[in-house]
C-alpha atoms as one frame of an Amber mdcrd trajectory, in Angstrom:
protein
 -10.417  -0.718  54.019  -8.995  -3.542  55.904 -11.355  -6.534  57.379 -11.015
  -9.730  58.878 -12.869 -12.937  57.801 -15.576 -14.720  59.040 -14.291 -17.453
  61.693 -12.199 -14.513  62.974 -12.366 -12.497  66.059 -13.462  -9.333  64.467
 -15.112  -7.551  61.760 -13.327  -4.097  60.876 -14.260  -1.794  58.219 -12.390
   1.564  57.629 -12.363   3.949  54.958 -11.321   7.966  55.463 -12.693  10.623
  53.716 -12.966  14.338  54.059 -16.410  15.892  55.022 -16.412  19.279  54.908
 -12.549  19.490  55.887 -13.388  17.498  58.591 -14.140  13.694  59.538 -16.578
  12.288  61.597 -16.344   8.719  63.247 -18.977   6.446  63.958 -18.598   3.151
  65.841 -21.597   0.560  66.503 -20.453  -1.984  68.624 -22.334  -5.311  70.000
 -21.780  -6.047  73.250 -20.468  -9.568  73.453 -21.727 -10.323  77.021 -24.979
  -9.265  76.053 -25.430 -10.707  72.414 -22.716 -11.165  70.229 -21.662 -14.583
  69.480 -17.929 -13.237  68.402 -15.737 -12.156  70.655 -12.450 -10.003  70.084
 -10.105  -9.187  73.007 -10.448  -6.759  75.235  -7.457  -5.031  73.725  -9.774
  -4.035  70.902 -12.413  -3.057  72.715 -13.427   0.419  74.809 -12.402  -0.405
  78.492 -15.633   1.339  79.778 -18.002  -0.630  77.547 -21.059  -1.272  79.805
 -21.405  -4.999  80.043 -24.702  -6.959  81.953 -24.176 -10.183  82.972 -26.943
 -12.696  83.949 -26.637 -14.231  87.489 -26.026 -17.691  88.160 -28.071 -20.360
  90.074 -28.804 -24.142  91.240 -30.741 -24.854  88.125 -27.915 -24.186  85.279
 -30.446 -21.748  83.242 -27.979 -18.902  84.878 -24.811 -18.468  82.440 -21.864
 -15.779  82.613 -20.240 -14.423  79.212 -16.972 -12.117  78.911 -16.983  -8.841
  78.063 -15.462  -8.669  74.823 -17.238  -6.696  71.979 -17.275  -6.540  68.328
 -16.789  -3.535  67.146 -17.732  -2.316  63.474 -15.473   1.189  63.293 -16.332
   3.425  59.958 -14.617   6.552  59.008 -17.514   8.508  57.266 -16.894   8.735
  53.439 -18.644  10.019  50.664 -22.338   9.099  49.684 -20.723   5.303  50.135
 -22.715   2.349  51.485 -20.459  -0.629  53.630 -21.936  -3.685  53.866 -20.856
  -4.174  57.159 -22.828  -6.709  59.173 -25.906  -6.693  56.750 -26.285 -10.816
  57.319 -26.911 -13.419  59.552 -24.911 -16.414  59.128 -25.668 -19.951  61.230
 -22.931 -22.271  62.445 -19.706 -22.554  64.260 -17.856 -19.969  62.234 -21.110
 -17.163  61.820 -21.904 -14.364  62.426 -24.715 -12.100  63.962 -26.419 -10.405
  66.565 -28.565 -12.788  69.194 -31.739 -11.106  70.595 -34.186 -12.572  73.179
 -38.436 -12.482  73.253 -38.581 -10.284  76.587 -41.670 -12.402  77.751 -40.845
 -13.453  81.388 -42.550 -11.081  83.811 -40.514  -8.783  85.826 -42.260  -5.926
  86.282 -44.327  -5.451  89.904 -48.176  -6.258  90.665 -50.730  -8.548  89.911
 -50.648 -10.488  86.354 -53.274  -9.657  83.595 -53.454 -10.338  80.231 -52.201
  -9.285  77.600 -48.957 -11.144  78.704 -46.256  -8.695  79.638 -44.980  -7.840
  76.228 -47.163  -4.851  76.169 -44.926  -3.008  78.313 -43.391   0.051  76.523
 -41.213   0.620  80.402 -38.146  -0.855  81.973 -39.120  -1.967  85.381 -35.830
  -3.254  86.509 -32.252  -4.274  86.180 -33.362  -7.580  85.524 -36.249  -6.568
  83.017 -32.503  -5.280  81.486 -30.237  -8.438  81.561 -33.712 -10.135  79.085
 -32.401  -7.244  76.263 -29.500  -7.036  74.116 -26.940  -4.006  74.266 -26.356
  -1.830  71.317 -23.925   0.754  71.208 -23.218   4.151  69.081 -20.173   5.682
  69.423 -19.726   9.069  68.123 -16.188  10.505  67.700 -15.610  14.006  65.882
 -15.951  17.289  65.849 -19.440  18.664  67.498 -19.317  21.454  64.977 -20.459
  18.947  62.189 -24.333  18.470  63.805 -24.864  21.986  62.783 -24.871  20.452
  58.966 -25.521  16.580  59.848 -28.056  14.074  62.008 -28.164  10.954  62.853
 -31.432   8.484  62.353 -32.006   5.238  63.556 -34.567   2.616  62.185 -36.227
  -0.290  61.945 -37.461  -1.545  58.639 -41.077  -1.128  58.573 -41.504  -5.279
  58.795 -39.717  -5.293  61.779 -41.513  -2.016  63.658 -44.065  -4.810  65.633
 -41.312  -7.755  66.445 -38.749  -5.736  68.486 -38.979  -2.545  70.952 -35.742
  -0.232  71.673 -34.961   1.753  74.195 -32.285   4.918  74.579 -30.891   5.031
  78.178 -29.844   8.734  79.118 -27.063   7.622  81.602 -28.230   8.021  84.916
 -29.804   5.117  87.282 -33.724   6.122  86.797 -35.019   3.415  85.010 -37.797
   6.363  84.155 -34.661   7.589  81.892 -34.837   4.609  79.432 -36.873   6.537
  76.648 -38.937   4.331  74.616 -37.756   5.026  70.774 -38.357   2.183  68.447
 -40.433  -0.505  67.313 -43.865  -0.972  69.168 -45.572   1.628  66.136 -42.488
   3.709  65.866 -39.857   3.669  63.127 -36.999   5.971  63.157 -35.220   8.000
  66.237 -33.524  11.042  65.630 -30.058  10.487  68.074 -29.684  13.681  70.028
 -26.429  14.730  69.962 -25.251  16.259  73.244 -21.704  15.866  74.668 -21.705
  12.232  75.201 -20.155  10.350  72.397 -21.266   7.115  73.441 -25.194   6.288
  73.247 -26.485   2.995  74.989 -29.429   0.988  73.697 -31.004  -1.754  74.905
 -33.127  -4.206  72.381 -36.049  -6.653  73.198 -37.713  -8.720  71.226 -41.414
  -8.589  71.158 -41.941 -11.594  68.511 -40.838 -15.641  68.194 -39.877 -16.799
  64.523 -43.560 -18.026  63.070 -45.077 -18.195  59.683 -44.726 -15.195  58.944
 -41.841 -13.747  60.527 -38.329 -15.357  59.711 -36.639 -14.060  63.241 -34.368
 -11.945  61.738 -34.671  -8.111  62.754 -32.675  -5.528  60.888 -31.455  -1.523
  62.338 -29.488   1.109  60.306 -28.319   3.874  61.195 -28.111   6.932  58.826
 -26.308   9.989  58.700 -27.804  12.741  56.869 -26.791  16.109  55.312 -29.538
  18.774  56.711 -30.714  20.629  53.642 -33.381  23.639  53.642 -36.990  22.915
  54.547 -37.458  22.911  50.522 -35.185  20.303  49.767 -35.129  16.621  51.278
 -32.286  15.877  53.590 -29.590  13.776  51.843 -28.305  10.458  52.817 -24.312
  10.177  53.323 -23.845   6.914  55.285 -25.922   3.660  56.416 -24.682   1.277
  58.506 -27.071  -1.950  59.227 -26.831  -4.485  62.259 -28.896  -7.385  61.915
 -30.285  -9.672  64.636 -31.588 -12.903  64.889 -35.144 -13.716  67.688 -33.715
 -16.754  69.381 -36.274 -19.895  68.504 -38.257 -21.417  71.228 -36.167 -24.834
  72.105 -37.957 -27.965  73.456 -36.105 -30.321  75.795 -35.742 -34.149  75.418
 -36.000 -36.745  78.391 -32.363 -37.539  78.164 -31.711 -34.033  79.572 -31.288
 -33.721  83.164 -34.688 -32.861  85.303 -35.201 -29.989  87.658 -38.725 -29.781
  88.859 -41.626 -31.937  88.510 -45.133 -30.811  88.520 -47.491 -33.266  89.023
 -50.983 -33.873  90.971 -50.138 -37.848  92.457 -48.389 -37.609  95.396 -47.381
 -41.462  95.005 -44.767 -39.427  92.417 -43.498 -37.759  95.616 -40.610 -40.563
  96.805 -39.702 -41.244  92.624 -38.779 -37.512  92.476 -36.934 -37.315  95.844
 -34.703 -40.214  94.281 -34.092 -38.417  90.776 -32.977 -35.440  93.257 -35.697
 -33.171  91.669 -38.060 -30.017  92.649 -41.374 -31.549  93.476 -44.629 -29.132
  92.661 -47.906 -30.730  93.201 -51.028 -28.503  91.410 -53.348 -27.185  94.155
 -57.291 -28.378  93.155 -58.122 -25.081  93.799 -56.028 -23.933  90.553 -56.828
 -27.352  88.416 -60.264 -26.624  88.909 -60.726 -30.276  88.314 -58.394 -30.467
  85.051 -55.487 -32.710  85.948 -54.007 -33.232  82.826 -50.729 -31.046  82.915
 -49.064 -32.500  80.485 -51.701 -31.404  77.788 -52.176 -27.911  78.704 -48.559
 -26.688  78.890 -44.859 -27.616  77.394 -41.597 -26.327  78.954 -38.555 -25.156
  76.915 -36.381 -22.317  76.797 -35.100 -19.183  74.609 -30.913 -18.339  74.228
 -28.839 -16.093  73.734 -24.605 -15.675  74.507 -25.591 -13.629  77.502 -28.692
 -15.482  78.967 -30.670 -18.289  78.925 -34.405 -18.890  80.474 -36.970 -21.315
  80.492 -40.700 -20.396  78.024 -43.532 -22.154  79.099 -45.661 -22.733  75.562
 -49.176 -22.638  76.980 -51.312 -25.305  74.438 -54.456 -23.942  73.139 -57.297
 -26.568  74.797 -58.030 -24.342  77.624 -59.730 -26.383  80.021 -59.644 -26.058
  83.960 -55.830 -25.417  84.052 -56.109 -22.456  81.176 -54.935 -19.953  83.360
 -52.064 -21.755  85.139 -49.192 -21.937  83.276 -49.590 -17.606  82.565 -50.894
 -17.171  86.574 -48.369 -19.293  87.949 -45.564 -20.614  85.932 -44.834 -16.874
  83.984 -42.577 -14.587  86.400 -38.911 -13.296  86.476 -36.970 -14.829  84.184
 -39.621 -17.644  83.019 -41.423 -16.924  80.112 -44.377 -17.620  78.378 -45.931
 -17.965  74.743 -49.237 -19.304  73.608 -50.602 -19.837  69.991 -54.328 -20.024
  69.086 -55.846 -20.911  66.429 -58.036 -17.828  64.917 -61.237 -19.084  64.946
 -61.255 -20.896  68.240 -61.977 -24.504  67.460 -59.358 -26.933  69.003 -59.556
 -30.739  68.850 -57.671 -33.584  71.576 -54.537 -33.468  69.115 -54.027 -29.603
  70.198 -53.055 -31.068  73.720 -49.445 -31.294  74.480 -49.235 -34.670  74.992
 -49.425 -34.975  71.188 -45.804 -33.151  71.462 -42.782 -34.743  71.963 -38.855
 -34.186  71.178 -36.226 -36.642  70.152 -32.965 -36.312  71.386 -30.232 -35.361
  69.073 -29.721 -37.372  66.026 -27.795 -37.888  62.742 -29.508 -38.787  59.962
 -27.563 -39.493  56.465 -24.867 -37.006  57.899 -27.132 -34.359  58.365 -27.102
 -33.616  62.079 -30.142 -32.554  64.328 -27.699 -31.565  67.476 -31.261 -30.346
  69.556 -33.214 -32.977  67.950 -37.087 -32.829  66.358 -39.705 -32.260  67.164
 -42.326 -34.874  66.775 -46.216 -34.295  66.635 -49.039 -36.814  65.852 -51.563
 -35.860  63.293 -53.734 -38.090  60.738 -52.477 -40.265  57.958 -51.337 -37.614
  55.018 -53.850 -36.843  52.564 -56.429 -38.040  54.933 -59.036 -35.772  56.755
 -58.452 -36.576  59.834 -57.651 -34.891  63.380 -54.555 -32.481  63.253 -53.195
 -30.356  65.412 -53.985 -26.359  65.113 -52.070 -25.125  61.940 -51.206 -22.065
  64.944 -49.616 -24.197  66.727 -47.751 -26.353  63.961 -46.625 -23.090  61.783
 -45.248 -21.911  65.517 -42.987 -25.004  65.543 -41.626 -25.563  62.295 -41.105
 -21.281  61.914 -38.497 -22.052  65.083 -36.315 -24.383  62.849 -33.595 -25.647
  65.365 -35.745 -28.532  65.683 -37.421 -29.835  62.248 -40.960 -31.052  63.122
 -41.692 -34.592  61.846 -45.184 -35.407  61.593 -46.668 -38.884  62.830 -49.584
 -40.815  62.643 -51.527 -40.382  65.800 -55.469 -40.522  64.662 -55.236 -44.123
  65.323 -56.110 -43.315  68.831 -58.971 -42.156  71.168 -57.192 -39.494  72.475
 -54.692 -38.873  70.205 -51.580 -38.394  71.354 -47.968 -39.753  70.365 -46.840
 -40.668  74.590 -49.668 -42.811  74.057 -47.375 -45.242  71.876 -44.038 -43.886
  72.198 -41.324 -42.635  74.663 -37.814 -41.848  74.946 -35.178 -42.994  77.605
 -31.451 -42.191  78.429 -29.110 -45.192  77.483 -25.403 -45.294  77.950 -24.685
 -46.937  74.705 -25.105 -46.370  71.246 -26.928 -43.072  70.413 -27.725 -42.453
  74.001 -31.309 -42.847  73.796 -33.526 -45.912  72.984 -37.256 -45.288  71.190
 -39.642 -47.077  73.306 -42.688 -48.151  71.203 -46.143 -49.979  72.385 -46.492
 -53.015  70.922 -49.324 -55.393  70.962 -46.850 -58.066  68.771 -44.767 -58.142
  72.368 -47.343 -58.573  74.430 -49.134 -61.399  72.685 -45.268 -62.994  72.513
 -45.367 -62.797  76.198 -48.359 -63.991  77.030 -47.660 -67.108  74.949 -44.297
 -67.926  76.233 -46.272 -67.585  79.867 -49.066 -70.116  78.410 -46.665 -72.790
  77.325 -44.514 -72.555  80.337 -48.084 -73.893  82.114 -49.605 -70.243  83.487
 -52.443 -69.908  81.122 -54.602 -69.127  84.011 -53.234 -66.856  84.776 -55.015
 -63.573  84.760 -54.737 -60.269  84.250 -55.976 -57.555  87.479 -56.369 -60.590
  89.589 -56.299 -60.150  93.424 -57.728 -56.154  92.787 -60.783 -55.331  95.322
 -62.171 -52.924  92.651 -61.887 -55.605  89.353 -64.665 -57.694  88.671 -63.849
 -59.029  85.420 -60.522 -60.462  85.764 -59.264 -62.064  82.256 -56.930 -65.026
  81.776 -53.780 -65.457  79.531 -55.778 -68.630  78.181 -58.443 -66.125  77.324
 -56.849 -62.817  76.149 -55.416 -65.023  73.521 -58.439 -66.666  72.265 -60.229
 -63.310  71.858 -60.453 -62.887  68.436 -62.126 -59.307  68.165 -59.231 -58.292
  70.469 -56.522 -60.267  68.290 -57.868 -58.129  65.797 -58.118 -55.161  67.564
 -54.621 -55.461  68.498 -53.369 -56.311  64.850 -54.840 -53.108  63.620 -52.837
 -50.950  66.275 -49.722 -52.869  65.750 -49.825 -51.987  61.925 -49.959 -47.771
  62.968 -47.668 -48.276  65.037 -45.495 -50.158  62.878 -46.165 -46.963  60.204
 -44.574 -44.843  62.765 -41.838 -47.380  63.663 -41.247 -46.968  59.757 -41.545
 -43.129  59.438 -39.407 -42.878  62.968 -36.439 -44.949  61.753 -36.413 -43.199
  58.293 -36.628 -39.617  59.707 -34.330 -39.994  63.080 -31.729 -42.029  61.413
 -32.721 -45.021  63.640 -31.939 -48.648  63.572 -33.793 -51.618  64.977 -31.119
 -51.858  67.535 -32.115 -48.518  68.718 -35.796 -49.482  69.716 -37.330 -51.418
  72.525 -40.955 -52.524  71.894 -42.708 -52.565  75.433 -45.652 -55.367  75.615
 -49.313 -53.690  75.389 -53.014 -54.321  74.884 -55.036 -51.950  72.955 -58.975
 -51.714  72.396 -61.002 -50.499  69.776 -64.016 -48.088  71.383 -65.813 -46.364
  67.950 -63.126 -47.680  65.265 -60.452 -45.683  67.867 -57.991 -47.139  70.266
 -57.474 -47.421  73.765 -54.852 -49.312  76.134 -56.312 -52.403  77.477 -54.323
 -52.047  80.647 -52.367 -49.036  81.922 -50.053 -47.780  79.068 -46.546 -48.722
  79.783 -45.156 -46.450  77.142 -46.730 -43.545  79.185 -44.060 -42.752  81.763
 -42.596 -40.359  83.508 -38.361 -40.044  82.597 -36.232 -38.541  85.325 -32.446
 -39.669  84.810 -31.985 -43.011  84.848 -35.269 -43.182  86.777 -38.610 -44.144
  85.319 -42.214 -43.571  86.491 -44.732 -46.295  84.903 -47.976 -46.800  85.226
 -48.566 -50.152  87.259 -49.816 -52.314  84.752 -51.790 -55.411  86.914 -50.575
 -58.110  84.714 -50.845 -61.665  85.235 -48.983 -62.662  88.814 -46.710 -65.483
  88.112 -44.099 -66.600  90.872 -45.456 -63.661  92.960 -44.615 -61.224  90.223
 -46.886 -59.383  87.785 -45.393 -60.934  84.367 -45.253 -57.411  82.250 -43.306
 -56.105  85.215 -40.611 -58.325  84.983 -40.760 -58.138  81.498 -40.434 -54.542
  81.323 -37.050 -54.821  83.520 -35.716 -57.300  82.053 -35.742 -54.406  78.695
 -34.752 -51.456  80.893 -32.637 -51.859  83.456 -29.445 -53.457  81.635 -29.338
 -49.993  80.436 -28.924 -48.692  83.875 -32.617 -47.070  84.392 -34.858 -48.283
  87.147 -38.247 -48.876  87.223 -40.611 -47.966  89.354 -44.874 -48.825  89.096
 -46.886 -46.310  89.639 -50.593 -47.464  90.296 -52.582 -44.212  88.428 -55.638
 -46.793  87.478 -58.378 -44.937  88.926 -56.439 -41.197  88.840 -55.564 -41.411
  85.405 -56.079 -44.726  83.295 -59.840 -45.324  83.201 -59.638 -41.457  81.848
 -57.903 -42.345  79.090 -54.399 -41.233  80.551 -52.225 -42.156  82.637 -48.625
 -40.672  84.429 -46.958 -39.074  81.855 -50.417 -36.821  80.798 -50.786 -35.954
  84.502 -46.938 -34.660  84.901 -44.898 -32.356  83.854 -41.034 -32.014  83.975
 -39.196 -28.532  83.645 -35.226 -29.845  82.061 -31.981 -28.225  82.017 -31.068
 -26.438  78.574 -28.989 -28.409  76.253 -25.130 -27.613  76.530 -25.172 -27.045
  72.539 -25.752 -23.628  71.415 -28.775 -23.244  68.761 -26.643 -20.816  66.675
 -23.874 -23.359  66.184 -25.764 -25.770  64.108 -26.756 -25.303  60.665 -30.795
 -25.992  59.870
């Protein structure tokens, strides 16, 4: 028996054996261009292996693999058992099969639910290029199937994750015969002349609480004994496969298309060279908060890659849009609900973030966490859907860290924090609210002489303007805003401890908060709240005090952000957005390009 390691090419076992004074050879081989993540040369490989590539296009999701395989090659012995590739190894050098949740839609007419996992059919050569390629080559004499069969399974766990089907070799996609998972368990392999049987595996389930991702076949080979006696077992072989995780995308990756319902976003996304999609009313149905209803990442594998829309579970007016009109070919979709139907403000997707890739005491997050606000721990406040939360740790690329969001009216972490490309350092800076900053402003602007100053002065609609002389004598806000500065300084805590962060890697951005029923809410338009397209940024316009014809937390706010090379641009979402409790980032949406790091590579 001779085999190679595992950081090498390939993974041969052989052993030779008489059976029945002859010998029969079995070969299942992984397609590299469709799943495999190690590839041998094409020297070692059958020249007419089938091989699907995906296409290529504009956005980058498109990616094209060689056609190497890896090949396990067995010479059938006696009743022995080869642990061939029985495991699933993570990181640079391991090993495994890759397999993708089929959930795009590529199959003709109108959409219904249930989403388009429940189809048993192949509908295309593109519903094809979603499912991994699994090959059994048969080499011996044909004599020997008079005595011997071949089974294929799937462990009994695994029946409801994946679906399998057996092409018969011609160009009907009516030929590719349902035969496993989806209720059924084991396929007898008809043995006619061919000697090479093509299979082609989808994935039905993501990783969650109660499924690990990992999906196991064997194939058996069995002596055929009289109807009175079982038939006996002479050789398994086992392939093992791992459901590619659901992978969220941080704002320092590079945006492709924008959907949003303020058209003053229109000229910002021309300038970050984006796709701009504004939400028709007539699908809102008066719900413009896009942000909260959906989140867009994307599933992997060595031989394709496609963006997963994770529909949240508040299903408002815009419950039906990201499955009616974001789902289609080669975009997929998920959802997670909780059981009994109850859903509070932190089930809304604004509440869910990602931070770009960190280190943190040498243990490296290469696609970053995921980061979700939720009450204090041990206390019984709000949380987000344990659905939702068991969904997102299960996918494990991306560690969840928990943070305090409760604090809050609404709830959500972008209503404090926010990420932004740098080209120093880590890459990134945090951006945090702080009410500490803004009261430092606003008393630098006092002594310099401008306490008159005053904030949404000069506005037709404002009636109450407010000076700097007397936001800073406002006690009940002073204490407002100490009470919001110590949860945020929690998090600040919490973020630096958990993301490996320093103080150098944090800009605190000046803001006002309220207290409305023992719960916060920005005072002005919530700078923090932005939209992040390259190096440009989308903020809410926050009507500060005008000093030297310039709004003071304007000028501030450059003076932080563009000696990192961003540029700022004010966004005036008062009326659309703020006195709602929102503001630009909770009414947008941005659809990124796929990190260049493959999940499979790292180690969780």
């Amino acid at each position: 028996m001779a085999t190679q390691g595992p950081g090498q090419k390939g993974l041969v076992h052989e052993a030779s054996h008489a059976v029945a004074a002859s010998q029969l050879f079995l070969v299942l081989t992984l397609i590299s261009g469709m799943f495999t993540r190690v590839a041998v040369t094409p020297s070692q490989c059958s020249e007419d292996a089938p091989f699907v590539s995906a296409g290529t296009g504009d956005s980058g999701w498109g990616e094209r693999w060689n056609s190497g395989s890896l090949a396990w090659s067995v010479f059938v012995p006696d009743p022995f058992v080869f642990p061939l590739q029985t495991k699933w190894t993570w990181g640079p050098n391991g090993q495994g099969a890759v397999l993708l949740v089929n959930c795009d839609k590529d199959s003709p007419g109108p959409l219904g639910r249930p989403a388009p996992l429940a189809n048993a059919y192949v509908f295309s050569f593109q519903d094809l290029q979603d499912m991994s390629l699994m090959i059994l080559r048969i080499q011996g004499p044909e004599a020997i199937f008079a005595a011997y069969k071949l089974v294929l399974d799937v462990s009994e766990s695994d029946v409801d994750k994946v679906r399998v089907f057996h092409a018969s070799g011609n160009d009907s996609f009516a030929q590719y015969k349902h035969v496993l998972g989806s209720g059924k368990r084991s396929y007898v392999v008809d043995h006619d002349s061919r000697q090479e049987n093509t299979f082609y595996v989808e994935g039905l389930a993501f990783p969650d609480a109660d499924f690990s991702g990992l999906v196991s076949f064997s194939v058996t080979l069995l002596e055929v004994s009289d109807k009175n006696v079982p038939d006996t077992p002479v050789f398994t072989d086992t392939v093992v496969f791992q459901v590619s995780p659901w992978i969220m995308t941080p704002n320092t990756l590079q945006p492709v298309e924008v959907f949003d319902f303020l058209e003053a976003l229109s000229t910002l996304v021309r300038k970050a060279n984006c796709k701009l999609t504004i939400c028709p009313e007539v699908e809102n149905r008066g719900d413009r908060w896009i942000q909260d209803e959906m989140e867009f990442g994307y599933i992997q594998a060595p031989h394709k890659t496609f963006p997963v829309v994770f529909d949240s579970p508040r299903d408002r007016g815009l419950r039906d849009f990201p499955f009616r009109r974001i789902l289609g070919p080669d975009f997929g979709y998920v959802t997670r609900r909780p059981p009994k139907g109850h859903v509070s403000s932190l089930d809304s997707f604004g509440n869910l973030d990602v931070s770009p890739p960190v280190t943190v005491k040498g243990k490296e997050y290469p696609l970053g966490r995921i980061l979700i606000g939720s009450s204090l721990p041990r206390s019984g406040g709000r949380k987000m859907t344990k659905a939702v939360r068991d969904f997102l740790y299960a996918q494990k690329v991306q560690p969840p860290l928990e943070l305090y969001s409760d604090w809050l009216t609404v709830g959500h972490i972008d209503e404090f924090l926010s990420f932004v490309p740098a080209p120093d350092r880590k890459g990134f800076r945090l951006l945090l609210a702080s009410p500490n900053a803004c009261y430092k402003l606003l008393t630098e602007k006092q002594r310099e002489g401008h306490g008159n100053a005053a904030q949404f002065a000069g506005e037709w609609w404002c009636l109450d303007t407010i000076t700097i002389d007397e936001m800073l004598a406002d006690e009940t806000q002073r204490r407002d805003s100490e009470y919001v500065q110590s949860c945020i300084d929690w998090n600040r805590q919490t973020i630096k401890e958990e993301l490996g962060l320093t103080e150098q890697d944090i800009i605190d951005i000046p803001q006002l908060f309220v207290l409305n029923n023992s719960r916060a809410d920005a005072f002005f338009p919530d700078l923090v709240n932005m939209i992040v397209l390259g190096k440009h940024l989308g903020i809410p316009k926050p009507f500060g005090p005008i000093i030297n014809q310039q709004c003071c937390l304007e000028e501030n706010v450059r003076s932080l952000l563009e000696p990192l090379g961003l540029i700022c641009t004010f966004i005036d979402d008062f009326f659309s957005y703020h006195t709602l409790l929102g503001e630009v980032h909770c009414g947008t949406n941005v659809l990124r390009k796929p990190f260049s790091f493959k999940w499979w590579n790292m180690i969780p």
